[in-house]
C-alpha positions in Angstrom: -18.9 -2.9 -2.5 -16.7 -0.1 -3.8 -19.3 2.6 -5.8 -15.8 2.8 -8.7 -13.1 0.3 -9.6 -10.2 0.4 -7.1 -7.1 -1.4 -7.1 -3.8 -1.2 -5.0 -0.3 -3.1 -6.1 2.3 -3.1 -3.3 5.8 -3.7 -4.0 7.9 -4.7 -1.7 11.9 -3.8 -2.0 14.8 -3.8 0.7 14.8 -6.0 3.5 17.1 -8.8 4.9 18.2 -11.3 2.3 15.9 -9.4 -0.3 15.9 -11.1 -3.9 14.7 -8.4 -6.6 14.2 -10.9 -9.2 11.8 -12.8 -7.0 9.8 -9.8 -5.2 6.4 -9.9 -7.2 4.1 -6.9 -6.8 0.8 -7.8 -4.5 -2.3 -6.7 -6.5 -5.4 -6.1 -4.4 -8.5 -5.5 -7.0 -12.0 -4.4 -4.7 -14.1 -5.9 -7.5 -12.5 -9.1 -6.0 -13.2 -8.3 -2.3 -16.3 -9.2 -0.2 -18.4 -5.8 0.3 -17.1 -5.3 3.3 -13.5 -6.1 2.6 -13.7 -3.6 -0.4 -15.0 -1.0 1.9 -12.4 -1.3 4.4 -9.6 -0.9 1.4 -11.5 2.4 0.4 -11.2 3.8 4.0 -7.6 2.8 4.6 -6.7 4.2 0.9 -8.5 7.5 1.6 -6.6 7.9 4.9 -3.6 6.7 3.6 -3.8 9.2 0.9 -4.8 12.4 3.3 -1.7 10.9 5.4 0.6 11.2 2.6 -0.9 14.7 1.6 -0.2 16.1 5.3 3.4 15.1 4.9 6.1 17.3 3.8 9.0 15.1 2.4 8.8 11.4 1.3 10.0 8.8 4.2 13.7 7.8 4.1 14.8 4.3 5.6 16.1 4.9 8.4 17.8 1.6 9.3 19.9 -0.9 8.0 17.9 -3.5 5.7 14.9 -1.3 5.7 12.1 -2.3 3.6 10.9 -0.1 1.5 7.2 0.3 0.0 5.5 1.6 -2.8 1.9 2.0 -3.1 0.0 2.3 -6.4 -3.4 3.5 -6.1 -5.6 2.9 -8.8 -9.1 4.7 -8.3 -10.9 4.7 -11.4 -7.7 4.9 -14.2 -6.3 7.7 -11.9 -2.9 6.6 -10.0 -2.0 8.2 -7.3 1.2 6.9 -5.7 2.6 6.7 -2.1 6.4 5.5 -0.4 7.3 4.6 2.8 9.6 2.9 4.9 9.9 0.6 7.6 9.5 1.9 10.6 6.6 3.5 8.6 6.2 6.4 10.5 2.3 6.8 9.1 -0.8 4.3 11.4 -2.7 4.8 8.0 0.1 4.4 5.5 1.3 1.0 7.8 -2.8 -0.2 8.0 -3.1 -0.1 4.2 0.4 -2.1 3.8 -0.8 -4.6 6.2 -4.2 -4.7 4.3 -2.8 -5.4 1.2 -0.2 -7.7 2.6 -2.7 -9.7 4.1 -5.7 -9.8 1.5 -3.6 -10.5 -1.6 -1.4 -13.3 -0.1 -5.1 -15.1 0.7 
């Protein structure tokens, strides 16, 4: 289990036949997770993060009805935000999306 609180909303915007008013943000909180679970969000937030650090410039969609991500990272009351879009260009960035995806529509 996570050593600190962690949590991670996902919003999802963008897409073919999108409807703002019914996109709901996923919430992933680790205190929730198995142990294991919990440990494999920390390692796909940590490379995510060090992902988005080694970039220079945000992603841009870069095709028609893109989705578009945001990423709130919540590691012990500090946020630390990250955007992408599809293609996501970034194997940790996508990982952490599919994560969250999966584990918060359980």
């Amino acid at each position: 289990m996570c050593e600190f609180a962690m949590q991670v909303e996902l919003t999802v915007d963008g897409g073919f036949a999108c409807f703002p008013g019914l996109a709901k943000p996923i919430i992933v909180d680790a205190a929730r997770l198995s142990g294991a679970d919990a440990a494999h969000l920390e390692r796909l937030c940590a490379a995510a993060l060090a992902a988005a650090r080694r970039s220079a410039t945000p992603p841009a969609a870069t095709v028609c009805d893109a989705r578009r991500y945001h990423l709130t990272i919540d590691i012990d009351g500090v946020q630390r935000e990250l955007d992408a879009a599809d293609p996501v260009s970034q194997p940790a960035v996508a990982a952490l999306i599919t994560f969250v995806t999966d584990v918060g529509r359980r």
